[in-house]
Structures are given as structure tokens and as C-alpha cells.
N, C-alpha and C positions, 0 to 999 in steps of 0.2 A: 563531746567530739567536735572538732572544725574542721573545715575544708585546709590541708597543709601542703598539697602541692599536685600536678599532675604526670602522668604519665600517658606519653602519646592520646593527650585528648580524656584519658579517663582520672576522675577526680580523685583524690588519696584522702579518706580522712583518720585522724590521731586523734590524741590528745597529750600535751605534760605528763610526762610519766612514765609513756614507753620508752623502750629503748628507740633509740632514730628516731622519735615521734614524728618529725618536720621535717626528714631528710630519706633518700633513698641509701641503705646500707651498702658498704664499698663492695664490701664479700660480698653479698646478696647480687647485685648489681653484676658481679665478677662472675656470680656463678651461672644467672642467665646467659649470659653472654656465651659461656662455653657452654650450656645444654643448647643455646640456637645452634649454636654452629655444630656440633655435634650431629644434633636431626635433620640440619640442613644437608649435610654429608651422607648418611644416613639413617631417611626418613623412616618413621615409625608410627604407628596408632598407639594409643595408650587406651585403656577401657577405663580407668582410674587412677586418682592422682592423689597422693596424701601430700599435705605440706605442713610436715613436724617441726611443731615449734614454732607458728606460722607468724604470732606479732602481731604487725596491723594488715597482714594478708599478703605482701610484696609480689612474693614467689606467685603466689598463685594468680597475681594482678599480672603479671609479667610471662605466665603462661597459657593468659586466659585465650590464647589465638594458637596455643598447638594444638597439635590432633588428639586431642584429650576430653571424654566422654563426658567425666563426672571428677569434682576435686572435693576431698575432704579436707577440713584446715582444722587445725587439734593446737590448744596451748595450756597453759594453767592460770594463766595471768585473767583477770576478770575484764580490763581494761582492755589488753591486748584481744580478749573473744567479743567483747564490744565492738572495736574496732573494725573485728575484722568483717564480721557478722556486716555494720552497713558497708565495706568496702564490695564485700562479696555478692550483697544483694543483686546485681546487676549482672552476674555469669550465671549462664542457667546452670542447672547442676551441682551447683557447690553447697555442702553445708557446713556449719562451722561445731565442733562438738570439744566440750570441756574433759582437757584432760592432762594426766600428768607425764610429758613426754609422750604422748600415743599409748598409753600403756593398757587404757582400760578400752581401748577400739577392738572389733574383733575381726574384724574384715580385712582382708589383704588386697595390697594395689599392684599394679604394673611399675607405675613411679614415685618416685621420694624421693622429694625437694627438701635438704636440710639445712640452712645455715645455725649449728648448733650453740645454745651458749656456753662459756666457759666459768664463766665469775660464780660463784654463787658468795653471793656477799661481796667481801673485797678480795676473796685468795681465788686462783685458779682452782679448779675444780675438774682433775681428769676423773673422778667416779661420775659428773654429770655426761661428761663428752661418753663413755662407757653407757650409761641407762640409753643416751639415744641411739647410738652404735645396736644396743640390743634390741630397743624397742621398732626401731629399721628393719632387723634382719624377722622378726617374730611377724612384722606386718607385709616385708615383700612378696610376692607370687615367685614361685619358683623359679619363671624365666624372667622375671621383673628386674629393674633397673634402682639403685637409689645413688644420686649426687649428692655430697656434702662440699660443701666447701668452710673451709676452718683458718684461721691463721696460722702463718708459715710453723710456732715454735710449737702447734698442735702438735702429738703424735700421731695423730688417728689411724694409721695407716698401721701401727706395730697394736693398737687397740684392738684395730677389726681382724686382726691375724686367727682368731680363736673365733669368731663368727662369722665371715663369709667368706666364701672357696675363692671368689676372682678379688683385688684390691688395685686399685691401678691412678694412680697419678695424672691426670687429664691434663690439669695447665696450674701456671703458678705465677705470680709472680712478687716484688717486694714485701708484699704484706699477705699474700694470702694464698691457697691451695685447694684444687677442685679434684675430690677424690669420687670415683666410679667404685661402687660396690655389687656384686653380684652372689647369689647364692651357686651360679654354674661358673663355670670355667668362661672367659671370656675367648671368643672367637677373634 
């Protein structure tokens, strides 16, 4: 691991290998942006925070100042729970646990941070975007929240049609798209 870049004063480290290793991710980046503004409009407590799929920890470096209790960071990548493990050290509350999509966690959050992958290998892969879509909706709390943000030619939105009752479009733009998923009907 090396020190590869910071954020508002807190340090990032990677290594070669991840994805973004040395860069903050555009989607990622996209997606904070509209969960600030979001809570900004209106504010909310969270008691828990899962960040699936989490990398070198971004999402959860990037939330570590909302009203949020406790974050779990969940990936499969060895490097990426390296990562994230020293990036997290520094937020109280956070642990980092190995796994495949969130799948083997049992606990349910208030919120889920997802910038999900699509590649596996070189082809697109809508059955990966599909296991995190499920493993979201299996981990949300009934009145919970989860944001994904995916690239524009993602479907995600006709994917989650068959697992969560609210789907709702937040923001978008050239390259990317920030969808709200809910297990209730959105207000």
C-alpha cells in the first residue's frame, strides 16, 4: 500500500491493481455528491452504513462526516480489504469484512453506498449488477435507503423492478446515473 492521494485533508491509500487505485472514481465522486445534497435537503440519522463493493473505501471516506453511527465496508478483492481496512482505520465505527457482494453479511443497514461493478473479465456482466441489486435489497432495513450509482447504458433500474417496491432516478448525467432504491414506496 502507498499514500495516493487526498481527500479534504484525509489521506487515500491503494496500491496497482485496484480499480482507481490513484484516482478518485467519476461515479463514485457523482454519487457523493448527490447523497450530500440529498441529506442536505433532507437531513437524516443513519444507525448504519454498508458500503458494497467498497474498493479502497472511497464511499465510506466520503461519508465518514454524515450522521452515520457505524459503516461496514464488504468486497472480495484481497487488495481492495487491504486497502480499505488501513483507509478505515481512522473512522470510529467502521469494520471492513470479506465478502462476495455482501452476500455472506447478516446484518441489515439503514444505508447502501453502491458504486457497482460491471466487467467481470472483459464482457459486461448484467448477472453481476443483478447479485448486488439482490444482495442490497437482502441487507436493507425495511425503511432503509440504498444509492447506486452505475453508468448511463446500465439498466439497473428495469433489474430492480422484481426486488424493490420504490426505483427512482436521483441525477444523471453524461456518463453516469444515481438510482434510490427503497423496499417502501417513496414519499
Amino acid at each position: 500500500l502507498r499514500p495516493c492521494l487526498n481527500l479534504d485533508e484525509f489521506q487515500i491509500w491503494s496500491k496497482p491493481g485496484l480499480f482507481g487505485w490513484n484516482k478518485i472514481d467519476q461515479g463514485s465522486e457523482f454519487l457523493m455528491a448527490e447523497v450530500r445534497r440529498i441529506l442536505n435537503e433532507l437531513p437524516r440519522h443513519f444507525a448504519n452504513c454498508l458500503d458494497l463493493g467498497c474498493g479502497y473505501g472511497y464511499l465510506t471516506i466520503a461519508a465518514r462526516n454524515l450522521s452515520i453511527d457505524s459503516f461496514a465496508l464488504t468486497d472480495n478483492n484481497a487488495a481492495a480489504l487491504q486497502a480499505a481496512s488501513r483507509n478505515s482505520h481512522a473512522i470510529e465505527n467502521a469494520k471492513v469484512v470479506a465478502s462476495d457482494a455482501g452476500l455472506q453479511l447478516t446484518e441489515k443497514f439503514d444505508l447502501i453506498l453502491c458504486n457497482p461493478p460491471f466487467h467481470q473479465g472483459f464482457s459486461v456482466d448484467g448477472d453481476l449488477t443483478e447479485k448486488f441489486l439482490r444482495s442490497a435489497a437482502q441487507h436493507l432495513n425495511e425503511s432503509g435507503v440504498a444509492y447506486f450509482v452505475v453508468n448511463q447504458f446500465i439498466g439497473l433500474e428495469k433489474k430492480a423492478q422484481n426486488i424493490f417496491n420504490s426505483i427512482k432516478l436521483i441525477a444523471q448525467n453524461k456518463s453516469f446515473k444515481v438510482i434510490e432504491l427503497r423496499h417502501q414506496q417513496s414519499k
